[in-house]
C-alpha angles and dihedrals in degrees: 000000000000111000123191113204099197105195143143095210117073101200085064100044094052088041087057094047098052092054096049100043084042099065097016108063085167104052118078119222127217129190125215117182093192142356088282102065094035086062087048098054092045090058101044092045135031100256117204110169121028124191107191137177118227110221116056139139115278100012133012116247095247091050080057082046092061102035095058088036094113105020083053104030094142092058119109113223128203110187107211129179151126097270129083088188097149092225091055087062088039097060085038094064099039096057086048111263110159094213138013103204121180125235114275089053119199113238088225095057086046098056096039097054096044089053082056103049090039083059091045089056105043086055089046097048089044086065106036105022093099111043089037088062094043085054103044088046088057096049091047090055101044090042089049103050087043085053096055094041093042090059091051086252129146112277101169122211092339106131102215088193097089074050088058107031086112107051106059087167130029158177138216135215127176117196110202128188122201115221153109109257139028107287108201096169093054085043093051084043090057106041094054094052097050095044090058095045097053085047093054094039088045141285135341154072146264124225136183117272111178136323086280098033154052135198127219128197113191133180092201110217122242106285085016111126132204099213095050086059096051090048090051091038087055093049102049087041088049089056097042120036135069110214137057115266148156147252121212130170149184134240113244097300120204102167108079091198090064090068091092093053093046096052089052089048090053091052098045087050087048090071098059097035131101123258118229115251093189085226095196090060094035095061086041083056109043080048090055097044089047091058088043090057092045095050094036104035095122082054132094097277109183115166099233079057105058088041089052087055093055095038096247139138112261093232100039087047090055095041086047088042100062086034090069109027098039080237137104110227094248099047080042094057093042093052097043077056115055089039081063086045103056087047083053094046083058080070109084090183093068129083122228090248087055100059091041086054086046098052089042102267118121087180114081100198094047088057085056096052094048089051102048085042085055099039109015099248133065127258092263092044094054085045094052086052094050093045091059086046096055087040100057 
């Protein structure tokens, strides 16, 4: 049995995991620091039996809970964490958890429920195992050879036609995220959604289409609407994701052997589109890294750390931040800064070194500079000042 402890703080998980590998020689124990690497290593073993914290940076455990709730519909899932909120245990349940255990967890508890749950899951695979590979091994198959047409790329011989034989008609959709680097959590995010949605509007499937998209094929069912999907895929994606991305999607399409030109269509559209900003989050976020900065301003405030608090992209944080401050982050920060620093001159008490440390400068002359750049006088200048006005 293959067991996933899914947990930010590293003491727990390898607690966990010592106790497990302790009393269990045959189970193998993975880590995952964070939903991330929990997707990757979903995706890389066969995971029976996860054990996740709620609350972790990027996305809660339960919100991992529902995304994976039909691509992963054999795994076994134990909520743990430090809250007995009884909301928390509710959603747990409903989503399917088969226990909810609070931190510090009893290893008792631990081994009995993992005995229980190992049962559970030999009777389960003696049943299923079969027909579930059989299964996985056709949808690979199918996903990978419409990967490869779909992309106007060499299949050989391969007929797609018995692929196609029930969708007679057909849309597309192309979900596209714009960033730097490979996203595998947003990719895991996206895939899983769409994949639900097209299960619940019909009949079909998602494939990878590249590092930044993925490609959907839906048969919408009678009374089912494409524009009602998109709206309800934007707004999940609006909750979930990270990054900015886009949405693109076919006509009714009948000729399977258009599929190639429309792809390319879609990606040539993708490069004078819009992305989405998710405005709603954007304005949340922005919200949440201005109170960071005004409670952290002494701090080390780097931009890709802020961005990093709130989930975002460095670059789309700094572009949505100016957006909506009229500010860029640095001239922000800055100015945050020397207005706490005139409050801190009026105190005759403190050194000039001291206000610069305070307001996150541990060079003094850099702080002066900064000052006499922002209000046209030095620190000692602007003191001097107060001092004859108080003094009048």
């Amino acid at each position: 049995m293959n067991i996933l402890i899914v947990d930010d703080e590293k003491v727990i998980r390898e607690g966990i995991k010592r106790t497990l590998e302790n009393h269990f020689k045959d189970h193998a124990v993975f880590l995952a620091s964070n939903p991330e690497e929990a997707v990757m290593r979903l995706r890389s073993d066969r995971i029976d039996v996860v054990l996740t914290d709620i609350l972790m940076p990027g996305m809660s455990g339960l919100e991992l809970m529902k995304l994976t709730a039909d691509s992963y519909s054999h795994m076994k899932w134990v909520v743990i964490s430090a809250h007995s909120e009884f909301a928390y245990a509710q959603e747990a349940v409903r989503l399917g958890a088969k226990n909810y255990l609070l931190k510090p967890i009893g290893k008792e508890i631990l081994i009995e429920m993992i005995e229980k749950l190992g049962e559970e899951i030999m009777r389960e695979k003696e049943l299923t195992l079969d027909v579930e590979l059989l299964k996985v091994n056709r949808n690979y198959l199918r996903e990978a050879v419409f990967q490869r047409w779909a992309s106007g790329l060499d299949i050989g011989r391969i007929d797609v036609t018995p692929f196609m034989e029930s969708h007679p008609h057909f849309h597309l959709i192309m979900v596209k995220m714009d960033s730097e680097k490979v996203v595998h959590l947003e990719h895991f995010i996206i895939e899983n959604v769409l994949s639900e949605l097209i299960g619940r509007y019909g009949k079909g499937f998602v494939t990878i289409h590249d590092n930044k998209s993925l490609l959907g094929l839906i048969t919408l069912e009678e009374g089912r609407t494409l524009a009602s999907l998109l709206e309800e895929l934007r707004s999940h994606l609006i909750k979930y994701l990270r990054v900015p991305f886009q949405i693109m999607h076919t006509e009714q399409i009948e000729d399977v052997n258009a599929i190639p030109t429309e792809v390319h269509r879609m990606r040539q559209a993708s490069s004078t589109q819009v992305y989405e900003h998710y405005a709603s989050g954007g304005d949340q976020a922005i919200e949440v890294a201005q109170q960071y900065i005004r409670t952290h301003y002494h701090a080390d405030l780097s931009l890709e750390k802020v961005a990093s608090i709130v989930y975002l992209n460095p670059v789309y944080f700094s572009q949505l931040f100016k957006q909506k401050t009229g500010l860029g982050f640095k001239e922000y920060v800055i100015g945050l800064r020397m207005e706490q620093a005139k409050q801190l001159l009026l105190n005759r008490k403190l050194k000039l070194a001291d206000v610069a440390e305070r307001i996150g400068y541990q060079d003094i002359r850099h702080f002066s500079q900064l000052f006499r750049k922002k209000y046209g006088e030095t620190p000692s200048e602007f003191r001097q000042k107060s001092d004859a006005v108080q003094a009048e």
